[in-house]
Every structure is written in structure tokens, then in C-alpha cells.
C-alpha positions in Angstrom: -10.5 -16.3 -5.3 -8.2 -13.1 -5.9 -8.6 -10.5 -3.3 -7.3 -7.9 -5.9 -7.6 -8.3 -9.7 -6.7 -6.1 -12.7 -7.9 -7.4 -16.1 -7.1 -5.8 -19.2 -7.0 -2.3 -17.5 -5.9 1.2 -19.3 -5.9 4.2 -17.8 -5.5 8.2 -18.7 -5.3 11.2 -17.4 -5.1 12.9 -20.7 -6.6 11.8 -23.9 -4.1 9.6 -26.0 -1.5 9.2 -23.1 -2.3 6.1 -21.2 -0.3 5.8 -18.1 -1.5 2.2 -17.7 -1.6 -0.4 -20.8 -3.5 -3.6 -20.8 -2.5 -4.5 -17.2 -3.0 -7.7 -16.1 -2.1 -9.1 -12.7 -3.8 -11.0 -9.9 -3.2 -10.7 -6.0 -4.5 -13.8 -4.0 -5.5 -13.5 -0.1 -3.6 -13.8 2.1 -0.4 -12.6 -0.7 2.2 -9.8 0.8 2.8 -8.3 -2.9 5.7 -5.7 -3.8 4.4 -3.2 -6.6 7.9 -1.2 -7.7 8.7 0.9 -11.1 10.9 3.9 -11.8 9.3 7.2 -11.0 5.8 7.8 -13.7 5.5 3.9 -13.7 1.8 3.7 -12.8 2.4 2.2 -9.4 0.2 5.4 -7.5 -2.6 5.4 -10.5 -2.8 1.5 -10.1 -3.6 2.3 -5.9 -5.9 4.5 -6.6 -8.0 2.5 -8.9 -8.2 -0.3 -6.2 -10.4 1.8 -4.1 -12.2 2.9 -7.2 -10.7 6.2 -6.5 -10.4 6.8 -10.1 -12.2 5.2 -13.2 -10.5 2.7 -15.8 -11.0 0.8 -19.4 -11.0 -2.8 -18.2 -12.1 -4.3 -15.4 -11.1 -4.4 -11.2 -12.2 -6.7 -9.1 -11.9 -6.8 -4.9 -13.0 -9.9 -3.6 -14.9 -10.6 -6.7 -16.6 -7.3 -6.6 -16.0 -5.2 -9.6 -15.4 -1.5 -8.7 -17.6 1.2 -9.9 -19.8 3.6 -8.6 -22.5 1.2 -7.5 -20.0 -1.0 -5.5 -17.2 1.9 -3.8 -19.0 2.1 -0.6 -18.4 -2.2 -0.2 -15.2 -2.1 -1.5 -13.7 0.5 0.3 -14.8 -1.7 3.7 -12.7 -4.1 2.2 -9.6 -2.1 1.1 -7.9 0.3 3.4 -5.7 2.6 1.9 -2.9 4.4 3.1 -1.7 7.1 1.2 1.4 8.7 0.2 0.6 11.9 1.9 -0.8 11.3 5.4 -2.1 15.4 5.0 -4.5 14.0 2.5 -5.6 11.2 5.1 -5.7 12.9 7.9 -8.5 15.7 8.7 -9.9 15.6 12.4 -8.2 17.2 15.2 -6.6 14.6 16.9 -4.9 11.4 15.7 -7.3 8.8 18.3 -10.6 11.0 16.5 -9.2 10.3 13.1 -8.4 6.2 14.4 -12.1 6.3 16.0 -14.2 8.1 12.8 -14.4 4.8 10.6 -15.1 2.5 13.1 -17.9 4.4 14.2 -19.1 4.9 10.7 -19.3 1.5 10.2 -21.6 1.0 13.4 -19.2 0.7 16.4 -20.1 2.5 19.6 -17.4 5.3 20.6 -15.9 3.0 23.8 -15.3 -0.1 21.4 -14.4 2.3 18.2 -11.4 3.7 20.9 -10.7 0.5 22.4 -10.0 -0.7 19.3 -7.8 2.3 18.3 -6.0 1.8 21.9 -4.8 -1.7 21.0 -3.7 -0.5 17.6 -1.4 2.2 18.8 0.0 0.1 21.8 0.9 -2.9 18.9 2.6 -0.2 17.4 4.3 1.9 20.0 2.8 4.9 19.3 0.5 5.5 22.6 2.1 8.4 23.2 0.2 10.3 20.0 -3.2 9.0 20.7 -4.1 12.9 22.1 -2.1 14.8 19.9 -3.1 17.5 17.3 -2.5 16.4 13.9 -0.7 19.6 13.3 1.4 19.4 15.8 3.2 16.1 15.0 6.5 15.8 12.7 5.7 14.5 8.8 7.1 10.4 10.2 4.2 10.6 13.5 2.0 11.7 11.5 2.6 8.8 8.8 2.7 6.0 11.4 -0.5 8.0 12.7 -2.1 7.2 9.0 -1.0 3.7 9.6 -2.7 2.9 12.1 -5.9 4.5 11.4 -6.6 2.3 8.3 -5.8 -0.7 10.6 -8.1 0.4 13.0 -10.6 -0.5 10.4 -9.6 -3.6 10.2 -10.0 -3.9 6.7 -9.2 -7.3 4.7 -6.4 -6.0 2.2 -4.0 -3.0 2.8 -2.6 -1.1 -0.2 -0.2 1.1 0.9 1.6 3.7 -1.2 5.6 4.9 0.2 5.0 3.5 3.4 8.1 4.3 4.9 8.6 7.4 3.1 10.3 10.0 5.5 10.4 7.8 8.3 13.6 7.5 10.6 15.3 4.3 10.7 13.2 3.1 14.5 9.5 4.0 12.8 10.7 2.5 9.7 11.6 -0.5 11.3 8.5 -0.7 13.5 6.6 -0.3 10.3 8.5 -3.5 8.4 8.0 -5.5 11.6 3.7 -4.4 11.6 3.4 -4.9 8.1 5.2 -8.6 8.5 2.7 -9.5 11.8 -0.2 -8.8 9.8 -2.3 -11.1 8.4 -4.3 -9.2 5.6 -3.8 -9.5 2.1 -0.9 -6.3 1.5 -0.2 -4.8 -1.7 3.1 -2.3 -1.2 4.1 0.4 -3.7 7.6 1.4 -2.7 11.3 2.9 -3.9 12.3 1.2 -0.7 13.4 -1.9 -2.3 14.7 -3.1 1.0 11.9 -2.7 2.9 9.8 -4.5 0.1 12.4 -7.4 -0.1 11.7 -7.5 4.3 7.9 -7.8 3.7 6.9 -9.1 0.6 7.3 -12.6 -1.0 6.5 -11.6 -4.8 7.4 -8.4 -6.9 5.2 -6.7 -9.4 7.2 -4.5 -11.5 5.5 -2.0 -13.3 7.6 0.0 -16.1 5.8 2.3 -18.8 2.0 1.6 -17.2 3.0 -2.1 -18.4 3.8 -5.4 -16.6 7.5 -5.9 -16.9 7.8 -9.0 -14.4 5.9 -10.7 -11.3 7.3 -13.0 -9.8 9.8 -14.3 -6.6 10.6 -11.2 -4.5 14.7 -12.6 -4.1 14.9 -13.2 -8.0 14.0 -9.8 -9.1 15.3 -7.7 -6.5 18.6 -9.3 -7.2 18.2 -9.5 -10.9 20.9 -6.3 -12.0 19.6 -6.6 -15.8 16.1 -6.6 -15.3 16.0 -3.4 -12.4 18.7 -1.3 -14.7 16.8 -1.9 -17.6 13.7 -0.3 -15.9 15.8 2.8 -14.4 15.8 1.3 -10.8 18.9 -0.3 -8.8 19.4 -3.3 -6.6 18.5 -3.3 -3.0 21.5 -2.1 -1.1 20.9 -5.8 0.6 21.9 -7.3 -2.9 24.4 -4.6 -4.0 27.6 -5.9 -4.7 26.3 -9.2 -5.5 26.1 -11.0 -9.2 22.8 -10.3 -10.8 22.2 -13.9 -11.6 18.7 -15.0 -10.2 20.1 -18.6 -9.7 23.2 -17.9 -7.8 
């Protein structure tokens, strides 16, 4: 069964100007899945429709559930989200009471909620924030921070939107590394091409709310035509390189 499933799915935010077309696509469990596009795409309006964040013509399923109303309460156990904009993620004082709210919401007791959020932050060297004030980290902590609260949930897929947006090259690297230990089923919307072509075995690419190729990570991140045709350039792993997918 598909953990994540889009079928036939349009979306607007303004009468007459769909931003997503008839999109189609399927992400099984267990899948580490690139979603790239040129800025507008549809890659952050197809995030937050997993979560059922916003509503759509057509039809989303997470593990089989179809999200609505009724269902966002189970699905969002399922899905943790990580947004683009940790501000928008974060909200209680400290970053071990934002890792320790969830847990407890879903019927944890506080010692095993931060427990839990201890082993997180060890896994990914960042022990040092568990006291500090959300305020009074830098934009990249406080990103790594939003990380690993939706891990501490332990949710079965991650969708993650710019992960490694403003991140130094060390935090960007711990993240790649995390993302690559974890089991879950990952769905990545990034401009880092690099990082995707580190993490993810298949690409969605996304141009004009449409699906302009899924497939292979390797042949379309090093496929010249197709990225330049859909206003995005080759990894800088691949640049220099022929663009032909069987060389």
C-alpha cells in the first residue's frame, strides 16, 4: 500500500488559477522521494495538502486514509511535517517543551515524552539546545530544533519542505546524514538538488502544478535537457558532466 497518494488532485488559491493540475503520483513505504520544481511549482501547496492542511479537487490518501476534515487528527499522527519556516513550528518557550508537547498529547507521561526528546537531540548533536529559548537561537538551531521535534513524534512518514534551507555546511551535513539513518517513509521538497541526490533514490519533478517526470534520482538530476527545460540547473555534483541519462 502507498503511504502517500495523490489522485487526480487540483488545487487553487484563486478562482480559475490552479497551482496544481490533475496530479497524480504515488509514494510507497519505506520510499526516500525528492519533490523539486522551479520557484511557483506547487512543491509547498502539494506539503501542505498531505497533512490536510489545505483542501483539494481529487483525492489524498495517507496510509489509505483519505484526508479531510473527519480523518486530520489520524493522519497528522501519521505525517510529521516540517516546515519551511521553523517560526511557524515552533511556539513554546524552550526547544525540549516544544520536542516534549506532542508526545504528551498523544498520551506519553512527561519523563518518557523527554526521554524520548533526549535521545533525539543526542542522535543529532544538538544537546546543547535542549534548554534554550526559542528566541534566542540563530534561524539554522532553530531549524535543526524543528527537526527534531517532529521526530520526536515518531511519526511514520516525514515531509519536509527546504530542509536545509539556511543551514551551514556542519548542520547541513548532520541533517543529510539523519535524514539517510532514518527509516520512515521521507518525502523532500528542496532547491538543494545535492542534498536531494544524497538522500533520495527517486525524483518527483513538479513544473507548472503538473507532473513533469518521476523517476531514478541519478537520471534526472543529471538530465541537462529535462532541468533547463523546467528553469532549474544540474546539481553542482553533475555540473560539467554530459546530460545523457545513460552515460
Amino acid at each position: 500500500m502507498s503511504m502517500i497518494e495523490f489522485q487526480n488532485v487540483t488545487f487553487s488559491y484563486e478562482a480559475g488559477k490552479p497551482v496544481l493540475k490533475d496530479l497524480t503520483f504515488a509514494v510507497e513505504k519505506g520510499e526516500s522521494v525528492g519533490l523539486i520544481g522551479a520557484n511557483g511549482a506547487g512543491k509547498s501547496t502539494i506539503m501542505k495538502l498531505i497533512p490536510g492542511l489545505l483542501d483539494s479537487m481529487g483525492r489524498v490518501r495517507v496510509d489509505g486514509i483519505s484526508v479531510g476534515k473527519d480523518t486530520a487528527a489520524e493522519v497528522r499522527k501519521k505525517v510529521g511535517f516540517v516546515l519551511q519556516d521553523p517560526d511557524s513550528q515552533m511556539f513554546m518557550p524552550t526547544v525540549l517543551e516544544d520536542m516534549i508537547f506532542g508526545p504528551m498529547n498523544y498520551g506519553l507521561t512527561k519523563d518518557e515524552a523527554v526521554a524520548k526528546a533526549d535521545r533525539i537531540l543526542a542522535e543529532m548533536g544538538l544537546s546543547d539546545l535542549r534548554n534554550r529559548h526559542n528566541h534566542r537561537i540563530s534561524g539554522g538551531e532553530k531549524k535543526m530544533a524543528a527537526i527534531a521535534t517532529i521526530l520526536a513524534m515518531e511519526p511514520e512518514a516525514v515531509i519536509m519542505d527546504e530542509p536545509t534551507a539556511s543551514l551551514d555546511p556542519y548542520n547541513r551535513r548532520t541533517v543529510i546524514n539523519m535524514i539517510r539513518s532514518r527509516s520512515e517513509t521521507k518525502l523532500i521538497a528542496s532547491h538543494d538538488l545535492d542534498m536531494i541526490l544524497d538522500t533520495c533514490s527517486r525524483v518527483i519533478l513538479i513544473s507548472g502544478g503538473v507532473l513533469a517526470a518521476d523517476g531514478p534520482a541519478e537520471r534526472i538530476l543529471r538530465d541537462r535537457a529535462l532541468l533547463e527545460a523546467n528553469r532549474m540547473e544540474l546539481p553542482l555534483s553533475y555540473a560539467g558532466r554530459a546530460s545523457d541519462p545513460d552515460r
